[in-house]
One Martini backbone bead per residue (centre of mass of N, CA, C, O) as a GRO file, in nm:
protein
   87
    1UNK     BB    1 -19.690 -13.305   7.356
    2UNK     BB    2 -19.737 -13.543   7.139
    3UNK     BB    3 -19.777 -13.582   6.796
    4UNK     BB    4 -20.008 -13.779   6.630
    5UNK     BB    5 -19.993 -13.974   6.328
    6UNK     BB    6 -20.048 -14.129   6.088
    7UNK     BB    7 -20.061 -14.335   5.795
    8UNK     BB    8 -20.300 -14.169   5.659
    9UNK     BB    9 -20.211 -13.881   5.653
   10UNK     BB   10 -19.951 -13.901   5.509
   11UNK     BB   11 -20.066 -14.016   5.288
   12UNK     BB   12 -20.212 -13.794   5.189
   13UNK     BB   13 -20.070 -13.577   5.219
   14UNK     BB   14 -19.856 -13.696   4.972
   15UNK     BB   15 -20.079 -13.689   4.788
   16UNK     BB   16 -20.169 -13.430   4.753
   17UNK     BB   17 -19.872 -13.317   4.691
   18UNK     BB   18 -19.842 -13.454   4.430
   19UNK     BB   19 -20.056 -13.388   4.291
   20UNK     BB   20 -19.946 -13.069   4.269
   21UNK     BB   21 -19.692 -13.153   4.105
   22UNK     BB   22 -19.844 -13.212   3.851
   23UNK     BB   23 -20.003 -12.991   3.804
   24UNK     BB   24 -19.783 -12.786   3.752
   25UNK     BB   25 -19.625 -12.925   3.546
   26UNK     BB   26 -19.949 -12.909   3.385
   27UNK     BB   27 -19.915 -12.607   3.318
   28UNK     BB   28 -19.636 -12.563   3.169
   29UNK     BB   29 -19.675 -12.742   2.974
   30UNK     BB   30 -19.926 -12.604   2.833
   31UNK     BB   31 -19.737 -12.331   2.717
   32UNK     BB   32 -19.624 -12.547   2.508
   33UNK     BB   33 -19.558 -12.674   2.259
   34UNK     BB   34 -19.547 -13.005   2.238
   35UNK     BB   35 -19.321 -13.075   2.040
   36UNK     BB   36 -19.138 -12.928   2.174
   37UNK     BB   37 -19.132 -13.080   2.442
   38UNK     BB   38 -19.064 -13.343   2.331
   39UNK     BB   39 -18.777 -13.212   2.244
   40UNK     BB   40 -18.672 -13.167   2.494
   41UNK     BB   41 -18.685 -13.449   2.618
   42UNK     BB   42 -18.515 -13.612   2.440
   43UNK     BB   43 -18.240 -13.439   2.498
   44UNK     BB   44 -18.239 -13.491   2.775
   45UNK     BB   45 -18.246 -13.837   2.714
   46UNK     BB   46 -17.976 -13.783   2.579
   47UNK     BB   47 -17.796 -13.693   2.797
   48UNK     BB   48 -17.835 -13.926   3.011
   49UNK     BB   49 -17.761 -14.174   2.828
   50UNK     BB   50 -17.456 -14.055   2.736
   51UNK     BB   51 -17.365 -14.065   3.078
   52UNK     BB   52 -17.439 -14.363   3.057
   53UNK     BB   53 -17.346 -14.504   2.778
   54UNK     BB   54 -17.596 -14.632   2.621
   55UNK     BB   55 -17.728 -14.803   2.782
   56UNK     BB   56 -17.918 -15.083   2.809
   57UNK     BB   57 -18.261 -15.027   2.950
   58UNK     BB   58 -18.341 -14.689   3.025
   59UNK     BB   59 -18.530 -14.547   2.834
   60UNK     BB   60 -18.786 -14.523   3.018
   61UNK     BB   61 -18.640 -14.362   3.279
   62UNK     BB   62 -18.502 -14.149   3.118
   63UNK     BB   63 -18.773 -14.020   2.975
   64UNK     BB   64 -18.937 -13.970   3.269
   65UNK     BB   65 -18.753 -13.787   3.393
   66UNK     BB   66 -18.716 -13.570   3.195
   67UNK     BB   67 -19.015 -13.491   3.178
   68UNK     BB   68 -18.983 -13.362   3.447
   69UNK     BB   69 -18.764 -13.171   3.404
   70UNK     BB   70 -18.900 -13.020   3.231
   71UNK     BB   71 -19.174 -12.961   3.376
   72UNK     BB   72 -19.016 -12.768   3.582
   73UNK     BB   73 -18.875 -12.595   3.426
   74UNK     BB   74 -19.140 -12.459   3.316
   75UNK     BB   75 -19.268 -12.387   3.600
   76UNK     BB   76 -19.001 -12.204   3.651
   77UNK     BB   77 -18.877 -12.065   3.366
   78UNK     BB   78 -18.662 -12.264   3.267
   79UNK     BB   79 -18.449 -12.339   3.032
   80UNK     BB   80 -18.389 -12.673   2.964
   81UNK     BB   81 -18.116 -12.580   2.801
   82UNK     BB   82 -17.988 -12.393   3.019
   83UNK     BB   83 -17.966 -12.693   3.216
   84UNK     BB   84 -17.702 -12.840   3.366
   85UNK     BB   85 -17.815 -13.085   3.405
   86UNK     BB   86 -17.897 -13.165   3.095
   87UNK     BB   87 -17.520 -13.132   3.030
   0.00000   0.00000   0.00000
């Protein structure tokens, strides 16, 4: 017998799911000094757009990836300065 999902339930779940990992990155963000955070990710957002040659129009693009990944970094206790991604 096939189970059927709703599209609202998808989206709950998905919705929940999201909700739990912006909050564990914000758990790990919170164990870091914010200046320092704010350092790592810029560092991060300038090696995005240096992969990309420095095009304009990305700053913001950028500077939110950076953010996910440091915040990722930082909830499973990766140094973003040692992650291949951000070199």
């Amino acid at each position: 017998m096939a189970t059927v999902t709703s599209s609202a339930t998808r989206s709950t779940r998905k919705s929940t799911a999201d909700k739990a990992s912006r909050s564990q990155r914000a758990v790990g963000a919170a164990l870091i000094d914010p200046q320092r955070r704010r350092a790592l990710i810029a560092e991060a957002a300038y090696f995005r757009a240096e992969r990309r040659g420095f095009e304009s129009g990305h700053e913001a693009e950028d500077w939110l990836a950076a953010e996910v990944e440091v915040d990722t970094a930082l909830t499973i206790g990766v140094s973003p300065s040692n992650n291949p991604a951000v070199q």
